[in-house]
C-alpha positions in Angstrom: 54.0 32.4 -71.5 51.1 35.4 -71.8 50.4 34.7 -68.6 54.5 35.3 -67.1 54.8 38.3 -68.8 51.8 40.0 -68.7 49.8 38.1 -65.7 46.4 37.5 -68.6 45.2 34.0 -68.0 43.9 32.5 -71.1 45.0 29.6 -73.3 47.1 29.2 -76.8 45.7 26.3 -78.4 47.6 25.1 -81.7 45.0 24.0 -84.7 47.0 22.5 -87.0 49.7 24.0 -89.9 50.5 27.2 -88.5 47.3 28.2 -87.2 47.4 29.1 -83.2 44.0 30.4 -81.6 44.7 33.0 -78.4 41.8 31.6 -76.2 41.0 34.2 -73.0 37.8 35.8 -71.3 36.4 38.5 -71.8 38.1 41.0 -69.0 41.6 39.1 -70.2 40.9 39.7 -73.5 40.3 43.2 -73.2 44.0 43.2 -71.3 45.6 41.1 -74.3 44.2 44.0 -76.7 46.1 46.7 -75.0 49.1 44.7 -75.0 49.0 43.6 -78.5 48.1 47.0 -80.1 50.0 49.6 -78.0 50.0 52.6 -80.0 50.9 52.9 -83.8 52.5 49.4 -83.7 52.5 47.8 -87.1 49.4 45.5 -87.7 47.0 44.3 -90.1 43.7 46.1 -90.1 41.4 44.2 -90.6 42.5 42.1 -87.6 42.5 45.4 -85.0 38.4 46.2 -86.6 37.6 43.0 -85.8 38.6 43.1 -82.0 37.8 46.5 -81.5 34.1 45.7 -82.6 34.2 42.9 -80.4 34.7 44.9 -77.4 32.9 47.6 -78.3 29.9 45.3 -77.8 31.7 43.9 -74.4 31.9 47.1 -73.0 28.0 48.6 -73.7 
């Protein structure tokens, strides 16, 4: 479905419960992160750190 709208090729995988895991690459997930946190949009925080440290270290 990510990948019709948005043209990042990556994965969804379900891991029981409620839990999904967004699987992508490094270049796609870079992508995904722009798409996910346009802006001010509404999100929890400690969530956004965690993948903004991630690719800050991706991107030295």
């Amino acid at each position: 479905m990510v990948e019709k709208l948005y043209g990042i090729k990556g994965a969804i995988k379900y891991s029981g419960r409620s839990a999904y895991h967004l699987m992508y690459a490094k270049h796609a997930s870079s992508q995904l992160y722009k798409v996910l946190y346009y802006g001010k949009v509404s999100c929890l925080a400690r969530k956004r750190y965690k993948i903004e440290q991630a690719l800050d270290i991706m991107e030295r």
